[in-house]
C-alpha positions as CSV (number, residue, x, y, z in Angstrom):
1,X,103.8,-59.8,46.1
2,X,107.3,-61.7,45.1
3,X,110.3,-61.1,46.7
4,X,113.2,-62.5,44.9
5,X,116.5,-62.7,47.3
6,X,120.2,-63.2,46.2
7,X,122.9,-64.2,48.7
8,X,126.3,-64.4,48.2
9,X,129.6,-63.5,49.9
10,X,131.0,-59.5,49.7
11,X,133.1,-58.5,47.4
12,X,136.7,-59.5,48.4
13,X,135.9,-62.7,50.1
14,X,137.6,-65.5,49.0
15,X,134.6,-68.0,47.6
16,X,136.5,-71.4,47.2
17,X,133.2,-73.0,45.9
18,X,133.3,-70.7,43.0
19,X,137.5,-71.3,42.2
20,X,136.4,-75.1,42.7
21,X,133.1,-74.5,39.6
22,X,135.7,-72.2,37.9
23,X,138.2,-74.7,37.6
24,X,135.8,-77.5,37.0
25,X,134.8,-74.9,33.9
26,X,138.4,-74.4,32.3
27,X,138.6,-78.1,32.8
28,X,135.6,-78.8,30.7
29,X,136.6,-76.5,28.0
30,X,134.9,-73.0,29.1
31,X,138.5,-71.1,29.5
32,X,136.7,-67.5,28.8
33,X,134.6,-68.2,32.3
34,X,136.6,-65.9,34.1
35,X,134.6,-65.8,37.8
36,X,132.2,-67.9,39.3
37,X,130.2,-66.6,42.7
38,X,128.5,-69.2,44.5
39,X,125.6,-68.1,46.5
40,X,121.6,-68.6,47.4
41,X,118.7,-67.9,45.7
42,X,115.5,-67.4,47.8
43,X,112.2,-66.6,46.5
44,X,108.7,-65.6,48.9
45,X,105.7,-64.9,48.2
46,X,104.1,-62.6,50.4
């Protein structure tokens, strides 16, 4: 069995990674990205 995990912070909680990708985004030339979450990805296999 696979178990596929997502971390990331709750709703509400400033993520200053994601405003730092965001920015990085608009800077590049992506002005419709309009969030970016930062989080972790963990897969098992059980």
């Amino acid at each position: 069995m696979r178990v596929k995990i997502y971390i990331t912070l709750k709703e509400g909680i400033l993520d200053p990674q994601g405003k730092a990708v965001q920015h990085s985004l608009h800077t590049l030339g992506y002005p419709a990205v309009e969030n970016v979450r930062i989080g972790k990805y963990i897969e098992l296999n059980l």
